[in-house]
SEBA-906237 format. One record per residue: residue in one letter; x, y, z of N, C-alpha, C in turn. Coordinates in pm, whole numbers, padded with zeros to 5 digits, always signed. Layout:
REM SEBA-906237
AXYZXYZXYZ;...
END
This chain:
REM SEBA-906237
X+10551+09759+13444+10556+09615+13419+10643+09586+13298;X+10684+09450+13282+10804+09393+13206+10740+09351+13132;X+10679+09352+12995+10622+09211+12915+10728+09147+12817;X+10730+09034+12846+10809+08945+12786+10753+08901+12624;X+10795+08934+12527+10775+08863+12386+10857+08779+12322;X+10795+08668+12371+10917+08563+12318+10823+08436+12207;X+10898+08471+12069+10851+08405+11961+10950+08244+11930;X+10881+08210+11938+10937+08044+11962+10896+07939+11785;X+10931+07844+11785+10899+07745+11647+11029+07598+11656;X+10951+07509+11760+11013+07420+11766+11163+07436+11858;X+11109+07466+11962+11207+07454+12041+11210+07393+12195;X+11127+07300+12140+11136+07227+12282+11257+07195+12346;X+11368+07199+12284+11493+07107+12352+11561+07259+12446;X+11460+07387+12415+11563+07491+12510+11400+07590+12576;X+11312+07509+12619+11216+07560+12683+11237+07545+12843;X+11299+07451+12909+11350+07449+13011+11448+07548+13073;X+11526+07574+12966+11640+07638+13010+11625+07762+12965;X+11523+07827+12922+11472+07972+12896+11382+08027+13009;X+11301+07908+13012+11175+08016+13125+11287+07966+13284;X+11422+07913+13317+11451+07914+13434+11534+08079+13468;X+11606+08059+13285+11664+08210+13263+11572+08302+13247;X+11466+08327+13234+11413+08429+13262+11361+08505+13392;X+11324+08357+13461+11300+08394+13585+11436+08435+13660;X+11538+08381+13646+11651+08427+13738+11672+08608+13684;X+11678+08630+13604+11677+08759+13539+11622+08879+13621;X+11505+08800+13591+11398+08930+13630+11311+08909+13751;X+11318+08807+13834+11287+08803+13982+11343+08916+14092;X+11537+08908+14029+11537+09005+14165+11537+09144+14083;X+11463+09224+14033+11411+09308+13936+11313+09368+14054;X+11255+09314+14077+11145+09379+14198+11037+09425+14133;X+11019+09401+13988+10925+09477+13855+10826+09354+13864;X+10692+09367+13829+10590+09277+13767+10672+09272+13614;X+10638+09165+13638+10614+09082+13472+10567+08961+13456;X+10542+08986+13305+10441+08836+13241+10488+08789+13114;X+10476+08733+13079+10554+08605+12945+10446+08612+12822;X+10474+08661+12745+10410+08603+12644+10463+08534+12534;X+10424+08371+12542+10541+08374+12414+10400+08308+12297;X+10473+08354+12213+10419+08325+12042+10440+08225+12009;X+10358+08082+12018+10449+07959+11935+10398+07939+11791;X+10498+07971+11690+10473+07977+11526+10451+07881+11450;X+10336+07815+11535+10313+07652+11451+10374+07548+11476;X+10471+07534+11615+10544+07412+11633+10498+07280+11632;X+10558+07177+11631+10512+07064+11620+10542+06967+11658;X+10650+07045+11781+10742+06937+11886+10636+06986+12029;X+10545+07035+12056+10515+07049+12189+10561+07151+12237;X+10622+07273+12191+10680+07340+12253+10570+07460+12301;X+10518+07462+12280+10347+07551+12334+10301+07481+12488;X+10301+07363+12476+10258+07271+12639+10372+07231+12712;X+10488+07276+12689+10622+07278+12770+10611+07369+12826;X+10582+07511+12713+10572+07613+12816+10509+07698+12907;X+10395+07605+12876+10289+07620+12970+10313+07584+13072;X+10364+07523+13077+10438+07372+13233+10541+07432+13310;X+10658+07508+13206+10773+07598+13249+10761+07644+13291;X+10692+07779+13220+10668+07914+13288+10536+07949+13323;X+10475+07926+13506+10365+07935+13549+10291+08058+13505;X+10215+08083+13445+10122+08240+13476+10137+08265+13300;X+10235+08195+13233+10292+08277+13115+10155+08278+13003;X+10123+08369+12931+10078+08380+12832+10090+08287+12677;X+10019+08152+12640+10066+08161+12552+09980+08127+12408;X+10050+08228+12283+09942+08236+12183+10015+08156+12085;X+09885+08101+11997+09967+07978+11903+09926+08037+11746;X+10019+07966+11680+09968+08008+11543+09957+07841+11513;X+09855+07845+11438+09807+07700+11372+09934+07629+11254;X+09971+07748+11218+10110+07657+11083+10192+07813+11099;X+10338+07743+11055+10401+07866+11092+10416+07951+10952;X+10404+08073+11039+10388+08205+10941+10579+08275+10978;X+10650+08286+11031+10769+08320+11021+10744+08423+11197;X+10876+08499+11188+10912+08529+11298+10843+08703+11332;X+10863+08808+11167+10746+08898+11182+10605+08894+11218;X+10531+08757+11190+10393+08728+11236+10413+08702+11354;X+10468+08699+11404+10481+08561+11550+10463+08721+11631;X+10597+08780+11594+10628+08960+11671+10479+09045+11655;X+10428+09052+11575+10350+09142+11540+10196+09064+11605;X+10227+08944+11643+10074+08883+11739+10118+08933+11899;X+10236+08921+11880+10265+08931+12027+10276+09072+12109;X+10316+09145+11998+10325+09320+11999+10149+09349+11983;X+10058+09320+11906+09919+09329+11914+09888+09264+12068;X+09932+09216+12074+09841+09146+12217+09893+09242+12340;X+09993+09277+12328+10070+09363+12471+09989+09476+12445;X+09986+09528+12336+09923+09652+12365+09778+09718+12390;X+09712+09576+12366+09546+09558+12434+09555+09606+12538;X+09647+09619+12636+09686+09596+12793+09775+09718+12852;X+09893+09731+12788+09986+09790+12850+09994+09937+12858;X+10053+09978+12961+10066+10105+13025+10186+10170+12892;X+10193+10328+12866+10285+10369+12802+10438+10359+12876;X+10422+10368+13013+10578+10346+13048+10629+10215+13116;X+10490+10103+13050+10534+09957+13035+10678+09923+12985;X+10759+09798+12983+10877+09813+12857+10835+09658+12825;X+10905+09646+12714+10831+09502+12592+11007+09454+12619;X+11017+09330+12686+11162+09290+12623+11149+09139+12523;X+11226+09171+12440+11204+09062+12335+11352+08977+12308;X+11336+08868+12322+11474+08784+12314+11429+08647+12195;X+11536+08580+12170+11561+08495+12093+11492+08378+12190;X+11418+08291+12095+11363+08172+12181+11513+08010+12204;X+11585+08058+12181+11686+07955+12163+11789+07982+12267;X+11776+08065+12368+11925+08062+12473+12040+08114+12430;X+12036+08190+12312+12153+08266+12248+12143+08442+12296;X+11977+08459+12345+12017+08588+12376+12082+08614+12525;X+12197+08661+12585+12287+08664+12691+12193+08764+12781;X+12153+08688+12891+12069+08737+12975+12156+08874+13072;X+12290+08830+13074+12343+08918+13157+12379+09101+13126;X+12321+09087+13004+12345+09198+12949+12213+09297+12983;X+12092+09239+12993+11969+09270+13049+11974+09431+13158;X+12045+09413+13308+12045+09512+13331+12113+09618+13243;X+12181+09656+13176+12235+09767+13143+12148+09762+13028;X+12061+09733+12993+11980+09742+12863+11861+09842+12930;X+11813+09810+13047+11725+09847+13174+11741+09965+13154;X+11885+10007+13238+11930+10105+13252+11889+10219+13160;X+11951+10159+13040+11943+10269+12895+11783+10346+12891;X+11712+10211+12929+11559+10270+12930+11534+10391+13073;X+11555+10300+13178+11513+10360+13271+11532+10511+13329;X+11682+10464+13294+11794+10622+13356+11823+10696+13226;X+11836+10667+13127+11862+10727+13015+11809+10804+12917;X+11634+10712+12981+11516+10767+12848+11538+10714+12728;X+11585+10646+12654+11589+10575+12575+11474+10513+12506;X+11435+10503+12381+11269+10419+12372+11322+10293+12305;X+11466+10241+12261+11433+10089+12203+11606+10098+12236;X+11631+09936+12304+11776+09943+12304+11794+09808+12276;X+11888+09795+12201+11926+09651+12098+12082+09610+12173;X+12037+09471+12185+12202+09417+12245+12284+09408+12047;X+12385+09422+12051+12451+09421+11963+12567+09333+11976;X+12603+09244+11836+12747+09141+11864+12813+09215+11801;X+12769+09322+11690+12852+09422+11641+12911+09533+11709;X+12864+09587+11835+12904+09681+11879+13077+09636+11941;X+13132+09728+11967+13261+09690+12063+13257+09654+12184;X+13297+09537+12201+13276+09454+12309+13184+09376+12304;X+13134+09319+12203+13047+09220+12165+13148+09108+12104;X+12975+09015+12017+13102+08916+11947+13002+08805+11910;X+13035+08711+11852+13005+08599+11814+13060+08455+11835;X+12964+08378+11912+13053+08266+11886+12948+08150+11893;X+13028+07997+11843+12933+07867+11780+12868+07911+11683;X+12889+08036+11590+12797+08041+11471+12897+08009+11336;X+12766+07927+11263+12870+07889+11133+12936+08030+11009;X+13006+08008+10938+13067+08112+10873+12913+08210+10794;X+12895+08075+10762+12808+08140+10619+12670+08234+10697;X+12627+08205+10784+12531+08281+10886+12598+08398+10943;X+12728+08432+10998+12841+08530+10988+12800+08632+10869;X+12835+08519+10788+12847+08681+10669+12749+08727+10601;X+12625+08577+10609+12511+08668+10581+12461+08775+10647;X+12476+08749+10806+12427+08892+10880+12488+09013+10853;X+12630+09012+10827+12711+09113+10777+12670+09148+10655;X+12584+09103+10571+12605+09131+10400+12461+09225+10457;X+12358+09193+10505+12247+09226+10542+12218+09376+10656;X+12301+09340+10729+12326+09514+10799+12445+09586+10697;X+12477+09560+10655+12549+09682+10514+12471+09689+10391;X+12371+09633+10407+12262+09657+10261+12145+09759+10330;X+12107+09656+10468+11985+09798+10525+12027+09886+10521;X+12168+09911+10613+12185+10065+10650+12188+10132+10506;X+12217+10103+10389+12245+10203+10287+12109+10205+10229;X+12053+10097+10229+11895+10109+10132+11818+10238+10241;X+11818+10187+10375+11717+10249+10449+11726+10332+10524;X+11869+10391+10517+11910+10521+10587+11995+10474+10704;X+11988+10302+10780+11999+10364+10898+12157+10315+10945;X+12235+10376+10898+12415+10374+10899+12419+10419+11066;X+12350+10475+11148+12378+10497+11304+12381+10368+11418;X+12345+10248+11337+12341+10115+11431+12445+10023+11381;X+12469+09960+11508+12613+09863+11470+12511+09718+11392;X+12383+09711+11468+12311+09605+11391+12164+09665+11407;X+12117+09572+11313+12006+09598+11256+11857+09513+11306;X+11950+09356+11292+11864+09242+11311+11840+09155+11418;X+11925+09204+11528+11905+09173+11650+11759+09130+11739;X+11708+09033+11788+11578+09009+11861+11577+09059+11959;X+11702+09062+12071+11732+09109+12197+11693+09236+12184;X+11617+09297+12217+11578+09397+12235+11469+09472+12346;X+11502+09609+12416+11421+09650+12559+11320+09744+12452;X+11185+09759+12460+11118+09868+12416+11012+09954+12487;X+11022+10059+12489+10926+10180+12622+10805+10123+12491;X+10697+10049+12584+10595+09988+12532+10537+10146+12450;X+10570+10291+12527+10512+10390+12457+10557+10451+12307;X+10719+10367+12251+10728+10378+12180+10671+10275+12058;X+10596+10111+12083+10506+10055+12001+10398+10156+11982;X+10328+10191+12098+10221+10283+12078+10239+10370+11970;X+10308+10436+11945+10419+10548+11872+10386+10477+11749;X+10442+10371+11655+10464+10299+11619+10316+10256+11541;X+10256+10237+11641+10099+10156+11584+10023+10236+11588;X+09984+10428+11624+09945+10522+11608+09949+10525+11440;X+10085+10510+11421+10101+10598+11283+10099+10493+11173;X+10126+10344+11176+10155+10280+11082+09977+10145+11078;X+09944+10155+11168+09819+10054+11220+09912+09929+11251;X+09813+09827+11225+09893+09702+11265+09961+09637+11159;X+10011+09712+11066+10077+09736+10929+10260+09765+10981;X+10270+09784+11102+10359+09828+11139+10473+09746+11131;X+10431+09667+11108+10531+09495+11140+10470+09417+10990;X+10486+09465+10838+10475+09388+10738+10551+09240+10675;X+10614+09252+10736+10730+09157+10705+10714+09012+10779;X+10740+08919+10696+10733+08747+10817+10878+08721+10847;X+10938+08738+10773+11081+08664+10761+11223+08758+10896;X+11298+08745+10897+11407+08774+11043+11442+08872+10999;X+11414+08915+10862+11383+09115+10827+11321+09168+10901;X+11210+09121+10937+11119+09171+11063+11144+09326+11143;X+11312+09271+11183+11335+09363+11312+11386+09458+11239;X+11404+09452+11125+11499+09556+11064+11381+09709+11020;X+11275+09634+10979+11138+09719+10935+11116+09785+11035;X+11094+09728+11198+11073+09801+11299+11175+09902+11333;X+11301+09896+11313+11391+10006+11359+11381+10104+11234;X+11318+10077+11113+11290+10210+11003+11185+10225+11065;X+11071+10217+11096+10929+10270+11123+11001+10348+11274;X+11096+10290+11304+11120+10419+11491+11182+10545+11422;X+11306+10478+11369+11355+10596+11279+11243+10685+11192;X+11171+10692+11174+11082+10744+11071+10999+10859+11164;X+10960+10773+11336+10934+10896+11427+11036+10926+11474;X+11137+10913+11440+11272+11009+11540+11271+10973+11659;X+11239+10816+11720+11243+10744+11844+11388+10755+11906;X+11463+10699+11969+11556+10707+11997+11626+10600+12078;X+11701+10552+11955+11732+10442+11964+11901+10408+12047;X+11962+10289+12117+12079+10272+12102+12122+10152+12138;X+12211+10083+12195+12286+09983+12172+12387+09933+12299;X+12378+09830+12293+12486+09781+12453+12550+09611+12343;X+12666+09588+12384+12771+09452+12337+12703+09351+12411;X+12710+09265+12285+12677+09120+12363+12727+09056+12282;X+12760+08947+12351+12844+08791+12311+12719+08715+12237;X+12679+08654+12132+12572+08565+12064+12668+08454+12035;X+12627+08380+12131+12687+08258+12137+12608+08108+12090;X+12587+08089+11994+12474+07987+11890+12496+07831+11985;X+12644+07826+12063+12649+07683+12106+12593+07663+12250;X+12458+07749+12324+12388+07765+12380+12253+07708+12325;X+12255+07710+12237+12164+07650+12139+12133+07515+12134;X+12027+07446+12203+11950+07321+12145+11895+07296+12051;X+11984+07217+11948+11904+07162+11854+11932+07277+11749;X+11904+07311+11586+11947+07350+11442+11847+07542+11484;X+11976+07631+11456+11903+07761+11421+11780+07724+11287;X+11687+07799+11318+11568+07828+11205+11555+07911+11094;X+11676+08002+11079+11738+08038+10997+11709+08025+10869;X+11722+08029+10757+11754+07935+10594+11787+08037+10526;X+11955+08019+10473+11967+08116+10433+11935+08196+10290;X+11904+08116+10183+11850+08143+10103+11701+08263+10139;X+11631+08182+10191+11477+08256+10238+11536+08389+10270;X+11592+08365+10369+11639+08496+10491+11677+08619+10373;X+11777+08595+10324+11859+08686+10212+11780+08716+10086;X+11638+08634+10027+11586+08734+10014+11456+08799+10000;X+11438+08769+10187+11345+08889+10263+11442+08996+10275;X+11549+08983+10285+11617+09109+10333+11647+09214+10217;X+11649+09128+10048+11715+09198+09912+11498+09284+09914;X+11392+09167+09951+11265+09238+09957+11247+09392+10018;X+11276+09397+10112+11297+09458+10212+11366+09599+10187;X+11457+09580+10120+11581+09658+10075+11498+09765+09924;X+11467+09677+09839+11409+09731+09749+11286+09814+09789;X+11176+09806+09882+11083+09802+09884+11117+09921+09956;X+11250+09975+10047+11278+10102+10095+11307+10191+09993;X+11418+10129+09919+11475+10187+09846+11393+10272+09736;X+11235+10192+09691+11123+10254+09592+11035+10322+09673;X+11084+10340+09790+10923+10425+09876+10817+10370+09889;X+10837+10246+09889+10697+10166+09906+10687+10063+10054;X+10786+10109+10167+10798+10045+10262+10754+10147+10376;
END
């Protein structure tokens, strides 16, 4: 089975056009799957949209929003009440920026490859960026050249990517060794903590190009870059002293 983790916060204006893309995705898949999405305290309705959207879908609310690591780490706790070890967790951006078409060959990596976590990348070759403003550009860039050196992990083109396929047996992996401690972080550092805690079991990680295209996007990224930059300088230090 497929479980879907999709962490949301005010996005009603692209709840329509997510649960139609998901279903086109993964219908002719021939796989069970189920939706869970996380809504992080919204306050546009976007919790009873998607209830309406996506029939059958799972969905858990947070009362005020706690950031995008809480949202992951309710939604990663809840799959694994449930899921089989050679389940896979796919996790995308709640805004229509993550490129659905890239999906099968992400599959693939898992399925045929053995792979336990595979990240779409705009950094890799043959990726890319586009509708994103400069300064969000270079913060992501300033931020995957600070992890990789604080936290070892110089083998990924990115770091902070949501798009991501995971062999539900590598969360298991994951929440064996760390508890539900595994996911400390609130802020869009989040994903970066989880690829040190895989790295840390020698999971095995890799990467497929994708286009992140922001003008897919309804309505203002959630972003801020101040905050963001520094969860990530937090983050950085907190590897860097052995205390992460």
């Amino acid at each position: 089975m497929i479980h879907v983790v999709l962490p949301v916060f005010d996005e009603a204006g692209n709840v329509a056009a997510m649960a139609a893309q998901m279903r086109e995705r993964l219908d002719p898949l021939g796989v069970p799957y189920r939706i869970v999405v996380v809504d992080d305290g919204s306050t546009d309705g976007t919790a009873d949209l998607f209830r309406r959207a996506a029939a059958g879908a799972t969905v858990l609310t947070h009362a005020v929003n706690q950031g995008p690591g809480a949202a992951f780490r309710t939604g990663f706790l809840h799959v694994l009440e449930s899921a089989a070890p050679l389940d896979l967790v796919l996790t995308m951006e709640g805004d229509q920026t993550s490129d659905p078409r890239v999906l099968p060959r992400m599959l693939h990596r898992v399925w045929e490859e053995g792979d336990d976590i595979v990240l779409a990348s705009c950094y890799l070759y043959g990726g890319g960026i586009r509708g994103t403003n400069l300064r969000r550009i270079g913060l992501s860039h300033l931020a995957n050249g600070l992890m990789k050196k604080a936290l070892g992990l110089s083998g990924l083109a990115t770091l902070s990517s949501f798009y991501r396929v995971y062999q539900v047996s590598a969360l298991q992996a994951m929440h064996r060794r760390f508890g539900d401690a595994f996911i400390t972080s609130r802020g869009f550092e989040c994903m970066v903590e989880v690829l040190y805690r895989a790295a840390q079991l020698r999971l095995r990680i890799s990467e497929v190009p994708m286009v992140l295209d922001g003008s897919r996007r309804v309505g203002r990224s959630k972003m801020r870059v101040l905050r963001t930059s520094l969860g990530y300088l937090r983050l950085a230090v907190r590897g860097a002293s052995g205390r992460l």
